[in-house]
C-alpha positions as CSV (number, residue, x, y, z in Angstrom):
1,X,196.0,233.4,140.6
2,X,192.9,232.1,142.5
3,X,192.4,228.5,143.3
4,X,189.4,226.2,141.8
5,X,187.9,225.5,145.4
6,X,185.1,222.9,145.9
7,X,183.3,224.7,148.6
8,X,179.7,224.1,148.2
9,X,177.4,226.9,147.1
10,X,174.1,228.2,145.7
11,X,174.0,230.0,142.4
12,X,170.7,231.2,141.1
13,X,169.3,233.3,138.3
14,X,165.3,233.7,136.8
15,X,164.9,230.3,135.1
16,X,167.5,228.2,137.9
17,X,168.4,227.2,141.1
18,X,171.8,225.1,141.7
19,X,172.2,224.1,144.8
20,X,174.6,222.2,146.7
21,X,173.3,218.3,146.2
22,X,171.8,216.2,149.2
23,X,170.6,213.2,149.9
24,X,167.2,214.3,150.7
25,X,167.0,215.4,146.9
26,X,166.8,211.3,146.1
27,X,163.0,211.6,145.9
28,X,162.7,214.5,143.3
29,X,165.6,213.4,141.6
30,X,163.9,209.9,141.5
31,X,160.9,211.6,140.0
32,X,163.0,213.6,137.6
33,X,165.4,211.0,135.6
34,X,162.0,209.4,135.1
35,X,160.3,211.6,132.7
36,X,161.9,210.3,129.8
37,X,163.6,207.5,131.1
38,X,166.4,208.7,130.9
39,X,168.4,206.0,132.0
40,X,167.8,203.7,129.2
41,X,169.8,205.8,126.9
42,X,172.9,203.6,126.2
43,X,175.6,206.5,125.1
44,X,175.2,208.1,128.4
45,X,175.2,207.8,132.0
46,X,172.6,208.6,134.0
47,X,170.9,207.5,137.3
48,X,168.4,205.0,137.0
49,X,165.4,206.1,140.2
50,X,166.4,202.8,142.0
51,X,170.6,203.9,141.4
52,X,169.8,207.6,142.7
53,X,170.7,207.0,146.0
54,X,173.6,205.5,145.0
55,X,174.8,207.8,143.0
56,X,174.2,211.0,145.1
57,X,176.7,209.0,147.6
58,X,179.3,208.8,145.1
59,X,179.2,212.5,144.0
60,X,179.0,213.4,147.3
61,X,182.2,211.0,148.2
62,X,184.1,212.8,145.4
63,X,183.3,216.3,147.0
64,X,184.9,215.1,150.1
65,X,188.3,214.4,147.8
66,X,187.8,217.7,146.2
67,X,187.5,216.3,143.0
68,X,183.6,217.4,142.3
69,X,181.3,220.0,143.4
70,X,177.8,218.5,142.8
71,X,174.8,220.1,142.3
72,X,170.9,219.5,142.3
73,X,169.3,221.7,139.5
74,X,165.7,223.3,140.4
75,X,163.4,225.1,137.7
76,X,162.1,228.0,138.7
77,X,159.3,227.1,140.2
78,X,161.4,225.0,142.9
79,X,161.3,221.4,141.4
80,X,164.4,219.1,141.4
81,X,164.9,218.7,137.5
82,X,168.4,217.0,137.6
83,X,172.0,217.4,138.3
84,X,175.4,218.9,137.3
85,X,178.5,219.6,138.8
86,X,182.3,220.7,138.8
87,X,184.4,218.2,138.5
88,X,188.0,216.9,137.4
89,X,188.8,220.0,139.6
90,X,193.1,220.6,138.6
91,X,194.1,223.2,141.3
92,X,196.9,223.3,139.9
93,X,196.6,224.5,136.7
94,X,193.0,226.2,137.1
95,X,191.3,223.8,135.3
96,X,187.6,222.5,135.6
97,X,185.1,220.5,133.6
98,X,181.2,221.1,133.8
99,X,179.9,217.3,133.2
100,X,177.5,214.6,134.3
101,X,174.9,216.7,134.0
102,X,171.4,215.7,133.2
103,X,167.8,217.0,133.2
104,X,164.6,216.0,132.8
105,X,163.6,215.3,129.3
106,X,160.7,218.7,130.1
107,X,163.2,220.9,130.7
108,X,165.8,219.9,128.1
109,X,166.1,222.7,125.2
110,X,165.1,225.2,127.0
111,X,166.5,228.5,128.6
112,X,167.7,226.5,132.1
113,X,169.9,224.9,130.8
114,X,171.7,228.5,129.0
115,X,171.2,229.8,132.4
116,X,173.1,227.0,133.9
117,X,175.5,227.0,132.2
118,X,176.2,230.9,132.1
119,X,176.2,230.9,136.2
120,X,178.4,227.5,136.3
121,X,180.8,229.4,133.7
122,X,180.9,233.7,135.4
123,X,181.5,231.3,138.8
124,X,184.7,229.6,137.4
125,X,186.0,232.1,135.6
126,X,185.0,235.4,137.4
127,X,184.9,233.8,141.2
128,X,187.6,231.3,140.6
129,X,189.8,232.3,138.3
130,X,190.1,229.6,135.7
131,X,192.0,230.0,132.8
132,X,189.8,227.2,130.6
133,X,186.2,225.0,131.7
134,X,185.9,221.6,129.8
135,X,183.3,219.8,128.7
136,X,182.8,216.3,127.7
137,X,180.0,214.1,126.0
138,X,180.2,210.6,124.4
139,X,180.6,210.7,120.3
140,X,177.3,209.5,119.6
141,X,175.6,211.7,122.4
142,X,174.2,214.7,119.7
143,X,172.0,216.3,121.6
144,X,174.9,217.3,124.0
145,X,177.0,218.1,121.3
146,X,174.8,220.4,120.0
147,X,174.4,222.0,123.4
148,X,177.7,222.5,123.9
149,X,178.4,223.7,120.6
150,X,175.3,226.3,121.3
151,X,177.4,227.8,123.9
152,X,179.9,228.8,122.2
153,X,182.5,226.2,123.4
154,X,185.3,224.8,120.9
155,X,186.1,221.0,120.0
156,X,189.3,220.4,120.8
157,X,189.6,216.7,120.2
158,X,188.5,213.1,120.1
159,X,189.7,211.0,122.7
160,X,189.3,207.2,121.0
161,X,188.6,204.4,123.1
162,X,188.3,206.8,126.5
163,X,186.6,205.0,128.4
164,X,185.1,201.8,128.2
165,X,180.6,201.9,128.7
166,X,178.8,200.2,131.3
167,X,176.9,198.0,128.0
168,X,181.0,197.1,127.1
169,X,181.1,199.3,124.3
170,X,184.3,201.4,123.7
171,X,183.5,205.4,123.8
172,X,185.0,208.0,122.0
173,X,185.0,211.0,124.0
174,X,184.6,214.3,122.7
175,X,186.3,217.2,124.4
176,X,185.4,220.7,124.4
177,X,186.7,224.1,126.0
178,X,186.2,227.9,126.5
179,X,189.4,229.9,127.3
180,X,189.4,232.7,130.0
181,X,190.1,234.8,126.9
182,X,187.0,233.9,125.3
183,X,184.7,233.7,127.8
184,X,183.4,237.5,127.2
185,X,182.4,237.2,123.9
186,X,180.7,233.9,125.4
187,X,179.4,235.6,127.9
188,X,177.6,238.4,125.4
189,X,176.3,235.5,123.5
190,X,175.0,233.7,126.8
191,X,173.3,236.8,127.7
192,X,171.8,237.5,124.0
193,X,169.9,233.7,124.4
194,X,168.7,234.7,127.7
195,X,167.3,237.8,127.0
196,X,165.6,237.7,123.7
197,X,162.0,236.7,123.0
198,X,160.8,233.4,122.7
């Protein structure tokens, strides 16, 4: 079985562009977690433009443990519209979770985010032979919920009192999965949304 590697790379399709993050993506990024402000939302964590720098340092720190591949996302017209990345990377058992991904509020509901997610996914399982991709969001996050759910992933369970939020409150964090097994009927689906009119 193949290893989950953290070896930075590019992966592209019509409506995105993830590419390995930088520092000298802090300006755009800046620019991007500001339309919507997205850093006020409390169930969430997301980069404030004065934290950007910050926090591009610490994903980048993580990729040097191999614990996180981090990317910048671009629209297709070449603008920084956020981030995501690879991370709790188990080698071991072929494990990954797609997480701390944001975007600009613009671009949210739209088809970058389904091709983002359908690249991030063929890469694990295809390239790197993963036998199941997690995801994770906050129980009072919705909006991701709903975006997860709209890929086709599966709740497997609440994890109460997780983790405890940077405003002190406890969150419950809600943990979903695809299976190597499902992943072609995923895939289908993923291809259907990407394909038909809008």
């Amino acid at each position: 079985m193949k290893p989950v590697i953290c070896t930075p790379l590019t992966l592209e399709g019509p409506h995105v562009r993830l590419a390995p993050l930088a520092p000298e993506h802090a300006p755009a990024l800046r620019e991007a977690t500001r339309d919507g402000e997205l850093w006020k939302l409390w169930y969430t964590a997301i980069p404030s433009p004065e934290g950007m720098e910050a926090e591009i340092a610490r994903r980048l720190g993580l990729l040097e443990k191999s614990s996180m591949l981090p990317f910048t996302v671009f629209n297709a017209a070449g603008q920084a519209v956020g981030m995501t990345t690879y991370m709790n990377v188990d080698n071991a058992n072929q494990r990954v979770e797609i997480g701390s991904t944001w975007y600009a509020a613009s671009v949210q509901r739209t088809l970058l985010n389904t091709n983002a997610k359908r690249l991030l996914l063929a890469h694990a399982f295809e390239a790197l032979g993963c036998i199941a991709v997690e995801f994770r969001t906050h129980r009072f996050n919705q909006q991701s919920r709903r975006a997860i759910e709209r890929l086709g992933a599966q709740m497997d369970g609440i994890l109460r009192n997780h983790q405890v939020a940077a405003n002190g409150t406890l969150r419950d964090t809600v943990v979903y999965s695809i299976t190597a097994d499902e992943w072609p009927t995923v895939r289908a689906h993923l291809d259907f949304q990407l394909t038909r009119p809008r």
